[in-house]
C-alpha positions in Angstrom: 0.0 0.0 0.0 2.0 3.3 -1.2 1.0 6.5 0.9 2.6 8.6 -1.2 -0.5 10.9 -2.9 -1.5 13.6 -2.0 -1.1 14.6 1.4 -2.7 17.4 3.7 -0.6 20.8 4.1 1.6 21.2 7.1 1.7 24.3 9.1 3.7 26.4 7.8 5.9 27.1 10.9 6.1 23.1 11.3 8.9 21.0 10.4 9.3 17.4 10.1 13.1 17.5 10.4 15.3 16.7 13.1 17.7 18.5 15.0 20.8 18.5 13.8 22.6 15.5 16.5 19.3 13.7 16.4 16.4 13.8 19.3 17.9 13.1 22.9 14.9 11.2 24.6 15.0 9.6 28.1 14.8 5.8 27.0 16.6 7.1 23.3 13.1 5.8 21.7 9.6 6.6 21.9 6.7 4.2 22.1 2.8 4.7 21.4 2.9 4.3 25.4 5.3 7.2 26.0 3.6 9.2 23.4 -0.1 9.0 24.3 1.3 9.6 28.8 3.4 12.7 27.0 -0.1 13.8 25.1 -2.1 13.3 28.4 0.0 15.0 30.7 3.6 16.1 30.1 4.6 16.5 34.0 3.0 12.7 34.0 5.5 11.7 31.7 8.2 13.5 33.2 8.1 11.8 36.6 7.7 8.1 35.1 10.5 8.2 32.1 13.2 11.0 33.3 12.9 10.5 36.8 12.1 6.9 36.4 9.6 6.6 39.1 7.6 3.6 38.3 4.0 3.2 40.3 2.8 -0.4 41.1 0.6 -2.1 38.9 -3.2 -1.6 39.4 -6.2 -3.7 39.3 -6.9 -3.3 35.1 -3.6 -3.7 34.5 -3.2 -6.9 36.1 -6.3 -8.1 34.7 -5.2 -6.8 31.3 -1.8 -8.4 31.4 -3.3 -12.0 32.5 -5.5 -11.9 29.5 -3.2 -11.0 26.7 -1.0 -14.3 28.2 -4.1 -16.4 27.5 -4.8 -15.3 24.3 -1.1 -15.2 23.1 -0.7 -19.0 24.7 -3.9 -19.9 21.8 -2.9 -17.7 19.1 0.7 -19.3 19.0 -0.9 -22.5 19.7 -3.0 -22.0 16.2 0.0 -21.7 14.6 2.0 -24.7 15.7 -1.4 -27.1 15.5 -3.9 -25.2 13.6 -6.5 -25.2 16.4 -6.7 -23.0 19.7 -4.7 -24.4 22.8 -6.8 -26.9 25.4 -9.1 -24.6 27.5 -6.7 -25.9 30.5 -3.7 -24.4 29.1 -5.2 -21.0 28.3 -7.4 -20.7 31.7 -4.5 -21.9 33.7 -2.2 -18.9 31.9 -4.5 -16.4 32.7 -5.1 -17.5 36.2 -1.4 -18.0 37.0 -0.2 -14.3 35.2 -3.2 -12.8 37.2 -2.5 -13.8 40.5 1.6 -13.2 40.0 0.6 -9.7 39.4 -1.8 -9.4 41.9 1.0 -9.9 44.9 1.9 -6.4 44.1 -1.3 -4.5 44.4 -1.8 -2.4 47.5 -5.4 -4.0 49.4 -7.1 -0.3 49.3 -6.4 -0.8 45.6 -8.9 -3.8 45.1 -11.6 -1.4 47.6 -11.0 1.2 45.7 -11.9 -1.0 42.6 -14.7 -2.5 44.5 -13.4 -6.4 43.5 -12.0 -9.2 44.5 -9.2 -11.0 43.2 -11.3 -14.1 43.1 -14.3 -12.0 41.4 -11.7 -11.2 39.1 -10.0 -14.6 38.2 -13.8 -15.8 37.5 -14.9 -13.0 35.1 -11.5 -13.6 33.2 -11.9 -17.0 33.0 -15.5 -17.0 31.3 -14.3 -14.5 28.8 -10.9 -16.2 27.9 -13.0 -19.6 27.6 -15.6 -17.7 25.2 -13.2 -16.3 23.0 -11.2 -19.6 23.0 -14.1 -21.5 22.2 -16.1 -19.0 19.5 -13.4 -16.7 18.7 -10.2 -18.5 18.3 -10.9 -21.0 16.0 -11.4 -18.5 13.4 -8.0 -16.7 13.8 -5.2 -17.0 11.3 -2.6 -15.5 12.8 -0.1 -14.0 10.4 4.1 -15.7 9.7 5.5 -14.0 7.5 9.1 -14.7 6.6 9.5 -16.6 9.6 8.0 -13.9 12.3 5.1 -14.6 13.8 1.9 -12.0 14.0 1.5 -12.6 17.8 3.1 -10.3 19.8 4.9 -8.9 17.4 7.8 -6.6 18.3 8.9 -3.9 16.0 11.3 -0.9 15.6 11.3 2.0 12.8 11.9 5.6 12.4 9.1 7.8 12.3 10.8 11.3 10.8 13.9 10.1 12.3 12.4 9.4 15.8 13.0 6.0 16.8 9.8 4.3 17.7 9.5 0.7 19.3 6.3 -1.3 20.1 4.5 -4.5 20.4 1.7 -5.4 17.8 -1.1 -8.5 20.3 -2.1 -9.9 16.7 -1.8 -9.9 13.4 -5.2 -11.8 11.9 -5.5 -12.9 7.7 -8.6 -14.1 7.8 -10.4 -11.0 9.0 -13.6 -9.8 7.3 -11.7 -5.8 6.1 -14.2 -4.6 4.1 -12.2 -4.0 1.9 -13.3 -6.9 0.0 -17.1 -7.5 0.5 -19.0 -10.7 2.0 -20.3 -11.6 -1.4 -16.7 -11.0 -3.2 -14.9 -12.8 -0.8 -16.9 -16.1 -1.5 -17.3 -15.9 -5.2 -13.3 -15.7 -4.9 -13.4 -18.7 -2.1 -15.9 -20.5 -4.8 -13.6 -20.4 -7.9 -10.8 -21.3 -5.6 -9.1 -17.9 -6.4 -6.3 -16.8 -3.9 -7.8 -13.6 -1.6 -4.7 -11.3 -1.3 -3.8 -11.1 2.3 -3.9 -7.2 2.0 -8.0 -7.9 1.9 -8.1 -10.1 4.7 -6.0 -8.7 7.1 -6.5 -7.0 10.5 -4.0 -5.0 12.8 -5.5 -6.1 16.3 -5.1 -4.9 19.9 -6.8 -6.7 22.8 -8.6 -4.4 25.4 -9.8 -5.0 28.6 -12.2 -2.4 29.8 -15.4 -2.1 32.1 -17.1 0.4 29.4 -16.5 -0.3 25.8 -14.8 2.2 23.4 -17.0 4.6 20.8 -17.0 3.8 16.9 -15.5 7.3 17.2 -12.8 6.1 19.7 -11.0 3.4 17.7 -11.3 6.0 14.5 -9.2 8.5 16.3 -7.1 5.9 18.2 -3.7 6.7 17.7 -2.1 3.4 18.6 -4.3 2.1 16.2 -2.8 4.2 13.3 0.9 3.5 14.2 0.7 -0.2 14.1 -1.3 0.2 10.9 1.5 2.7 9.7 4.1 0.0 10.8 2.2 -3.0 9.1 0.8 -1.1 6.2 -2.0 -3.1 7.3 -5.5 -0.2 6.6 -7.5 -2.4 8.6 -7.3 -1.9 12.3 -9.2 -3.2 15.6 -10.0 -2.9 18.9 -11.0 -6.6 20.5 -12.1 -5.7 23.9 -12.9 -7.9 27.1 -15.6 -6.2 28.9 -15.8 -6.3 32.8 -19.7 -6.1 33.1 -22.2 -7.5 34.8 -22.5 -10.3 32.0 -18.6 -10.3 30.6 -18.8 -9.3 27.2 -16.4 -9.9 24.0 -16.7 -7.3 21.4 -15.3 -5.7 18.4 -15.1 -2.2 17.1 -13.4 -1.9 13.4 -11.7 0.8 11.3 -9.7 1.5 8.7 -6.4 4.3 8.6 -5.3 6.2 5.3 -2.5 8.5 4.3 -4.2 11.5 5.8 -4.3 9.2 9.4 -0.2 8.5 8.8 0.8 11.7 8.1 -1.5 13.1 11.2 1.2 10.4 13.2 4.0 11.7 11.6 3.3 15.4 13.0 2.5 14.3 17.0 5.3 12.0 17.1 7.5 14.7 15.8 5.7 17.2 18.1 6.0 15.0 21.0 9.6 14.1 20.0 10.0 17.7 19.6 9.1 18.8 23.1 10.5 16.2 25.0 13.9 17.3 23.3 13.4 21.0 24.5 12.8 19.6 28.4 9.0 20.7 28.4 7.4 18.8 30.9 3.7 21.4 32.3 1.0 19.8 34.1 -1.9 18.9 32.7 -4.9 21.1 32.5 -6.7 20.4 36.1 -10.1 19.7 34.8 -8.6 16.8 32.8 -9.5 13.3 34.0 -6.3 12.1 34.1 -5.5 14.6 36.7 -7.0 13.1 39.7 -6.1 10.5 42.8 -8.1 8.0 41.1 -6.2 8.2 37.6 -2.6 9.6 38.4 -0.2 7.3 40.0 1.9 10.5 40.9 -0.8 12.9 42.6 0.6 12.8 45.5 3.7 14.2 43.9 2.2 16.8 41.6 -1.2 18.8 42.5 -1.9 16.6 45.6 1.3 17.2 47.0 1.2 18.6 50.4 3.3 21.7 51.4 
């Protein structure tokens, strides 16, 4: 897929080039991560990657871990045996990676969430045994030349900003829409090849309590650097909802040359700022900035004098 027509007019007083001895950044790469913390709140940033103050690990992201190890243990299985692993195996991964985690969070923590670890290790093993038993088997995880689309690592230079990141699943037999329903089986009737292109989806694997907007995973920039990486237009959201009944659900989009060259000027304004040591709080009505959502309050606006 080439990207190079016609793209949208940069500011005139913005520049895609670097400085002169490259950017110096804390960790001398960026990552979606980095970028969306810097985006959300500089000073956020600032305490976790200069100052390298790291918070312990919270309820969602324990959860969230444990679940990408079951579904990575049956995507990989599909591509060794062509079927999803034993419900055992995956059940048994998630359970295991959850409660490993769960050592480290503080008790108010779980209050705070208003669940218990054991609440927890039940609603993730009904959702990771649905998607093993309705989703999975209709996963084709990408190999191409040798790497795996399953966890897939990756590094590239965004405007000569290193970027590094982790891609939970690389799916070819995705309905894209890029090929319709009725296009795709005349093609599967006469036995003709589908190109890969048409069937494939960039996937990340949410878990949330509340699931994202249409509009969300439109505008998701994670979402439009792993398709940048890929080349891959077709992008996804698969999300594990914590509700009453756990839910599985999708939410699919597509990225163009407009969306990558959008990336190109935050991570070069990001890259940009970091560079210059520009670190401000975040506006105070923003969510982020609260007790509940900012691991370094207490540093920051809640500090005490």
């Amino acid at each position: 897929m080439s990207n190079d027509f016609d793209q949208p007019a940069l500011p005139d007083s913005f520049s895609l080039m670097p400085p002169t001895n490259g950017y110096v950044l804390p960790s001398e790469h960026l990552s979606i991560s980095q970028i969306e913390m810097y985006m959300r709140c500089p000073r956020q940033y600032e305490f976790r990657y200069l100052k390298d103050m790291r918070r312990l690990p919270g309820v969602s992201m324990a959860f969230g871990s444990a679940m990408h190890k079951g579904v990575e243990i049956t995507h990989n299985h599909l591509i060794d045996h062509g079927k999803p692993a034993p419900h055992d195996a995956v059940e048994s991964s998630f359970a295991d990676t959850l409660k490993f985690i769960s050592t480290d969070i503080p008790e108010d923590e779980w209050v705070q969430e208003g669940v218990t670890e054991a609440r927890l290790t039940d609603v993730g093993t009904r959702l990771i045994r649905s998607y093993n038993t309705m989703v999975a088997p209709r996963v084709r995880p990408q190999v191409k030349d040798g790497v795996r689309g399953v966890e897939k690592r990756f590094k590239v230079d965004i405007c000569n900003v290193p970027i590094v990141g982790v891609i939970d699943l690389i799916d070819t037999n995705t309905e894209t829409g890029l090929l319709s329903t009725a296009e795709k089986e005349l093609l599967e009737q006469q036995k003709a090849h589908v190109p890969e292109i048409m069937r494939t989806a960039v996937i990340d694997f949410k878990t949330k309590q509340k699931s994202f907007s249409q509009t969300d995973v439109n505008n998701a920039l994670q979402l439009t650097m792993y398709s940048y990486v890929e080349q891959v237009p077709t992008v996804r959201f698969d999300q594990f909802l914590r509700l009453k009944v756990p839910t599985f659900k999708r939410i699919q989009s597509t990225r163009t040359a407009s969306d990558y060259q959008w990336l190109k000027q935050i991570v070069v304004g990001v890259a940009k700022a970091i560079h210059a040591g520009s670190f401000p709080p975040c506006d105070p009505a923003a969510w982020a900035c609260s007790p509940k959502w900012c691991g370094y309050w207490s540093l920051c606006r809640g500090r005490k004098s």
